[in-house]
C-alpha positions, 0 to 999 in steps of 0.5 A, a space after each residue: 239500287 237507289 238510296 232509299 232501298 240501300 239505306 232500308 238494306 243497311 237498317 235490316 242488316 243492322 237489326 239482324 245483327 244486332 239479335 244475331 247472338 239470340 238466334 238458335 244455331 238451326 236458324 243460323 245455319 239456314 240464314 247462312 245457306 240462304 244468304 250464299 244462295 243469293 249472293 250467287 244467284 246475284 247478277 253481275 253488275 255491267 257497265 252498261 246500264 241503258 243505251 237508248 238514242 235520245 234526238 236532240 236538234 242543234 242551233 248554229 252554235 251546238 247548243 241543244 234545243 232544250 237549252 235555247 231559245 226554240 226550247 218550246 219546239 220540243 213540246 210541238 211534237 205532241 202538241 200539233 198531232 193532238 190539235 190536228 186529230 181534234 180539229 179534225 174530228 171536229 171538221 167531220 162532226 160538223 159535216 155530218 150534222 150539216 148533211 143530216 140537217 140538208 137530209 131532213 129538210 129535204 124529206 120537209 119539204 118534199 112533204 109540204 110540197 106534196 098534195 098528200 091527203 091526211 090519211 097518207 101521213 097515217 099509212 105505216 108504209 109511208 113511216 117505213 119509206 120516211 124511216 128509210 129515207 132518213 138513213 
């Protein structure tokens, strides 16, 4: 338990207290066998609260890198993968815009260089072979 919920544990005891000497005996008794219960149901308290492995880089002289001077080391191993992915999504935004620009100039020029007759441009065909094209 932390201090705030002890000192809240200790204000709820004192104000029991203090009203105990205006309880009926009925509601005594069953505050009572309330407490008993979960003073038995209470864990057994171990010396051990947590074991976890915490990696720590050492320098020549032992010191941790927290406390030196590559302090900054530590907030790299965050930082760098972030960057990668960003840079990397990026990049293939990139890529893919530039093919889809080369695909649309390619079917432009392929229409301008084309003797097709106007009437051509309106086949729904034509669309549907264009709409292909594209994807």
């Amino acid at each position: 338990m932390n201090t705030r919920q002890l000192n809240f544990a200790y204000k709820i005891r004192h104000a029991l207290n203090e009203n105990l000497d205006h309880l009926p005996q009925p509601t005594t008794d069953r505050l009572a066998a309330a407490r008993k219960l979960a003073v038995s149901r209470k864990k057994k308290e171990s010396a051990l609260r947590a074991l976890f492995a915490r990696p720590v880089l050492s320098t020549q002289g032992g010191a941790s890198v927290s406390n030196g001077r590559m302090a900054w080391l530590g907030g790299m191993g965050f930082a760098v993968p972030v960057i990668v992915v960003a840079l990397g999504l990026a990049g293939i935004y990139q890529f893919e815009q530039q093919r889809r620009i080369s695909d649309t100039a390619e079917i432009d020029a392929e229409m301008l260089a084309d003797e097709l007759p106007i009437s051509a441009y309106l086949d729904q065909g034509f669309n549907a072979f264009l709409a292909n094209r594209s994807d």
